[in-house]
N, C-alpha and C positions, 0 to 999 in steps of 0.2 A: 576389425571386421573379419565373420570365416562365413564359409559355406560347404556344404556338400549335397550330396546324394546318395541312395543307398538303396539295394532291394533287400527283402529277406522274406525267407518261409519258415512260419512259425506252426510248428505242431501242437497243438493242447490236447491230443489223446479223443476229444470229442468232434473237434473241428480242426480245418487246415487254412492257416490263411498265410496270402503271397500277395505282395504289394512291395509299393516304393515309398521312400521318406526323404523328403527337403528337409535340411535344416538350415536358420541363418541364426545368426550371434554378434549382438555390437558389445562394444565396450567400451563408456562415457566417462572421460574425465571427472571427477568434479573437485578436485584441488589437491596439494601437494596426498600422494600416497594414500586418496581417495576415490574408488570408482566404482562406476552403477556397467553393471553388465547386462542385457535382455538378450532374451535366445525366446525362439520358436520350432517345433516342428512341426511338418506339416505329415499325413499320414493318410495311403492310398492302399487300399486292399480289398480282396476277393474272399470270403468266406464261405468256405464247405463245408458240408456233411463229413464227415473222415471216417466215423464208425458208426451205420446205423443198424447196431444190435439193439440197440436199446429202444427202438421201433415196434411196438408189438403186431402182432397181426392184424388186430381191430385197434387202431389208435385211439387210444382215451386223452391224448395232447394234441393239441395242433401243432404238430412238428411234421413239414412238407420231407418228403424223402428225396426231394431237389433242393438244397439247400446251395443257391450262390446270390448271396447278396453284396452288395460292391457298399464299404463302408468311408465314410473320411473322417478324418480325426485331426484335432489342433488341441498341441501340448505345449502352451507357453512357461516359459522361467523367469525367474529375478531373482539378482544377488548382487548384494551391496558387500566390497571389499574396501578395508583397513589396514592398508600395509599390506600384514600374511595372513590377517584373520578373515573371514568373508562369512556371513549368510546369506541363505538363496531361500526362494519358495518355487514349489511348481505343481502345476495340474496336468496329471497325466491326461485323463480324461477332458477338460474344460468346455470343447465343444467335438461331439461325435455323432454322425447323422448316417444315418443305412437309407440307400438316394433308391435300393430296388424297394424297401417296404416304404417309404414316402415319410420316417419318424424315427424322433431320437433314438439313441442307443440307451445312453442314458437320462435319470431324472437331475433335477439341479439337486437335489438332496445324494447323487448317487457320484458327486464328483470324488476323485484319490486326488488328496492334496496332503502335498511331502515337504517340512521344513528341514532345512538341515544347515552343519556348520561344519566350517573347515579351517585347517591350521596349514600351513606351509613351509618345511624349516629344512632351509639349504645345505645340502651337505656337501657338496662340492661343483666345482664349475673349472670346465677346463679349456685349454688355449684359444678353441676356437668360441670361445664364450658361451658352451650349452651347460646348463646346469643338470646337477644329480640332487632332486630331492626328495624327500620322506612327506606324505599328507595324510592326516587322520582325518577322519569324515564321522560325525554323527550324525545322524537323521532320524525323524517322527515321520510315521506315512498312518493319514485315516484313510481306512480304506472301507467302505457302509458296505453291512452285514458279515463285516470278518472283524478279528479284533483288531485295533489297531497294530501296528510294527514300530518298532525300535530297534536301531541297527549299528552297528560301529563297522568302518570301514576304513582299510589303510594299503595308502599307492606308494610304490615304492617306483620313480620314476626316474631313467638314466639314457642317455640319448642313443644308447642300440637295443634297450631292453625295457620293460616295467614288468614289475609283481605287486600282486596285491592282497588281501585275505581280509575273512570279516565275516561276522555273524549276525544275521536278524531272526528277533522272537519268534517271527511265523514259520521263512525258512531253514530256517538253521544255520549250519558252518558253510562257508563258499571259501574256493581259492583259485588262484589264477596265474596266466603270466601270458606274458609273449614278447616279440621282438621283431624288428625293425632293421629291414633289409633293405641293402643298393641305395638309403634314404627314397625309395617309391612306394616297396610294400611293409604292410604291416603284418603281421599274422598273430592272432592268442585265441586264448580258450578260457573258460570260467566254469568251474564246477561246484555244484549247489549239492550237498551236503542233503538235504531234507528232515525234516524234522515229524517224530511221529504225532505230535502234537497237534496237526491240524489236516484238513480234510483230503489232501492231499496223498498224505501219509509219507513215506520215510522213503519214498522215490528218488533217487539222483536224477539231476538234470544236469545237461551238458549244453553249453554256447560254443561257439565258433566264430570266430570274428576275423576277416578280411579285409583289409581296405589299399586301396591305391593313393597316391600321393600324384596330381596333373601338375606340370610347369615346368619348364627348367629354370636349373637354379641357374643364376648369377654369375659367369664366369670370373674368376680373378685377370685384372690385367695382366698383361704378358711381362717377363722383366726382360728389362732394355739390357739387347746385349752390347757388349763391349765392343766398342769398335778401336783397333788395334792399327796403329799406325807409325811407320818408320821414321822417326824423323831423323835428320843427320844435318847436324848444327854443329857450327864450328865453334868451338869451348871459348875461345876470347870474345869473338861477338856477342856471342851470350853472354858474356859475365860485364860485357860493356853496357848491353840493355838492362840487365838489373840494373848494375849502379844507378842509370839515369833515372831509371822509375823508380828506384828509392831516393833519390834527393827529390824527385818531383814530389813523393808523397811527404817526406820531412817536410819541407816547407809549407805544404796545405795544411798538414797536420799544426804546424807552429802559426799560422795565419787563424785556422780555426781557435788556438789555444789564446790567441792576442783578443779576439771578437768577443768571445766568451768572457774573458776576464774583464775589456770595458762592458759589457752585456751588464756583469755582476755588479760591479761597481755602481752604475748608473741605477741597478735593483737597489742595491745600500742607500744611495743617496736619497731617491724616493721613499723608500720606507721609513728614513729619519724623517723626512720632512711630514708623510703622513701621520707618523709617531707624537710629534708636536704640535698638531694641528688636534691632536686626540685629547694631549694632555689639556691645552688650551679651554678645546670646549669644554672638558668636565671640569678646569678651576671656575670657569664662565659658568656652571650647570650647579655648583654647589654655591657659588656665591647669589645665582638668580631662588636657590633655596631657604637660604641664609635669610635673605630679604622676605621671601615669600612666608616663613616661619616667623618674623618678625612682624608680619604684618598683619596676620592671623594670632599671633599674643595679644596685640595691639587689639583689636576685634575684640577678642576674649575679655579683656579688661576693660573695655569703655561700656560693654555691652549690657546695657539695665534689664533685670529681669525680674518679671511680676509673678512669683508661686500661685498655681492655679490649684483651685477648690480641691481639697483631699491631696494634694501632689505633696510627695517628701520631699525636700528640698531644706540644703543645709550650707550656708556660701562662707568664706572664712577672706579674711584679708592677707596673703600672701601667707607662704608654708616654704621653709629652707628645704634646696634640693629639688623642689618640686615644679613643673612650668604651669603655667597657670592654664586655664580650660576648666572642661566639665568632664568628670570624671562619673563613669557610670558604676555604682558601688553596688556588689553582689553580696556583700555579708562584710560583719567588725568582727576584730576578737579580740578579749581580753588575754585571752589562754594562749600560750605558745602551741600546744598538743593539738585545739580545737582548729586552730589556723592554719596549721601544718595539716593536717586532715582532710581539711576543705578543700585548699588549694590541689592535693593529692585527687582527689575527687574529681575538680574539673578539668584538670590534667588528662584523664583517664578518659573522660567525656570526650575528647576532641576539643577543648579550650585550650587558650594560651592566657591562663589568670594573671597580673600583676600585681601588686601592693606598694604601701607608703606606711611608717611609723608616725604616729603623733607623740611629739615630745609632750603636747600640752595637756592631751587626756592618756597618754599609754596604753593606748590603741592601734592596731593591724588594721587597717582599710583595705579589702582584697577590692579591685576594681576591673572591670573587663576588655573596658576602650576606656581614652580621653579624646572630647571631642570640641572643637574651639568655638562651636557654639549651641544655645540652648535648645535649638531646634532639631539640631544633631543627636543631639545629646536623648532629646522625649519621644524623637521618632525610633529610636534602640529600643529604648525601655517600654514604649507602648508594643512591640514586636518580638519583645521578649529577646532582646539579640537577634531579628532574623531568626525566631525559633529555635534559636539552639540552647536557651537555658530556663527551664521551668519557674525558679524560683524569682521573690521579691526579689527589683532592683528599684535604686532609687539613684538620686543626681547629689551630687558633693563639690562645689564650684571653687577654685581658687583665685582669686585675683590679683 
């Protein structure tokens, strides 16, 4: 979050206006190396007469030869940044009201509104972590009854100085710079080029820009000084208290090392034990399979089934290799090429096709599931697979 304040007196040759400007400016997260910034300013000012030559004797306009009407103005922004890339928009204009004549400045057809975009690319950063970087700026400005603007701008910004330079279609070439004192003041200038191309004409203009910096900064803590102290220790005493407080730490240190090791051991012994309580359940989980698969064959094969009106359906009495169920068949083939193809085909699809050879007819049977029983089996092929294969399928039962 930032703020300031500011006065300024601006000359336009016709009139003179002196006022003050609030601005505020948030800056919103919205996730890694994502963020929305809003900014406002707020804009108070006096406008005068400054040349009334062009007043004639007998006025044919209504232009009062007291001209001080006290104006206000609200210029919002938005810019959404990406890492180092960012776009903004803003209306210079958006709301502007003259409070001495009781009515807008401007129409809603008469707002300036400025897209623009910016790059960021760091060129250095030094100890105390301020960076040195370069930013190019493009912007579009409509501005009703001039033609629009297109501008390239580029800051060159370092923590005692910035320069900058840049050209737009209306006004021409500008350049600038300035620098950054005592870290409170700021001081630069910007000069506008002019371009004879618009109504203006080929006039330079000149900016000035001052600013103050309020607060102090942040002291660093102080470093701790050394405090410096005599001692006079008798050299065998001393070498007597080492020893002791190194055989005290040897043996905690060998006490620790004894803990640790039963610690381990007793980790080993548990995880063997959890280890064969694993193996257990899965001999118990494949054998409670075994049965379960035995017992669904078993199903499969006792299970009478009456072909309903129009249904393909083709049942055969046991097939080498083969476990017995309902097999839901997607296409035959006599042709090596054709079945090879096919299978390539639903491959590609998103299926996972299977096949069986018949010794009896020398036939490929591509099948999509087997399922162990016929209810399984008609509720796929009325579904088409759960939708996922267009084509005829039919039912092929082994027993």
């Amino acid at each position: 979050m930032a703020y300031g304040a500011g006065y300024f007196q601006h000359n336009t040759g016709l009139f003179q206006q002196r006022g003050g400007v609030l601005n505020f400016a948030y800056r919103l997260p919205l996730g890694d190396n994502v963020q929305l910034a809003l900014g406002v300013n707020m804009i108070g000012y006096q406008q005068e007469l400054l040349d009334d030559r062009l007043l004639p004797g007998e006025p044919i306009l209504p232009i009062d030869d007291e001209v001080r009407d006290f104006i206000f103005q609200l210029s919002p922004g938005l810019e959404l940044q990406v890492e180092e890339f960012a776009l903004g928009f803003s209306s210079e204009n958006f709301l502007d009201y003259n409070f001495t004549e009781s009515e807008a400045v401007s129409e809603s057809d008469e707002k300036i509104i400025t897209l623009m975009g910016r790059y960021e690319f760091l060129v250095s950063e030094n100890a105390a972590g301020r960076a040195t970087y370069l930013q190019p700026i493009l912007y579009y400005r409509r501005v009703p009854g001039f033609d629009n603007q297109v501008g390239l701008n580029a800051l060159w910004s370092a923590p005692g100085y910035w320069a900058q330079a840049g050209y737009n279609s209306f006004y021409g070439f500008s350049i600038g710079a300035g620098a950054k004192l005592f870290e409170k003041v700021s001081l630069g200038a910007l000069l506008e080029t002019g371009s004879n191309d618009n109504p203006v004409g080929g006039n330079t203009s000149y900016e000035i820009v001052l600013a103050f910096t309020f607060g102090e900064k942040e002291p660093l803590p102080p470093e701790e000084e050394e405090i410096k102290e005599d001692l006079i220790v008798e050299q065998e005493a001393q070498d007597e208290e080492e020893a002791r407080l190194a055989a005290e730490i040897e043996a905690q240190q060998k006490a620790m090392e004894e803990a640790a090791r039963r610690q381990e051991l007793a980790m080993e012994q548990r995880q063997d034990s959890i280890r064969q309580a694993e193996e257990l359940a899965l001999v118990l989980q494949r054998r409670q399979d075994s049965i379960r698969e035995a017992e669904q064959a078993a199903v499969a094969l006792s299970e009478k089934v009456v072909p309903q009106k129009g249904e393909k359906y083709q049942e055969v009495s046991g097939e080498e290799g083969l476990e017995p169920g309902f097999y839901l068949i997607a296409n035959v083939f006599g042709t090596k090429k054709y079945y090879t193809s096919f299978m390539q085909r639903l491959s590609d699809s998103g299926l996972q096709p299977k096949s069986f050879y018949r010794d009896s007819n020398k036939f490929n049977y591509v099948y999509l599931k087997r399922y162990n029983s016929i209810g399984e089996a008609r509720k796929a092929r009325d579904s088409k697979f759960d939708g996922r294969y267009e084509g005829d399928l039919w039912i092929f039962r082994i027993r």
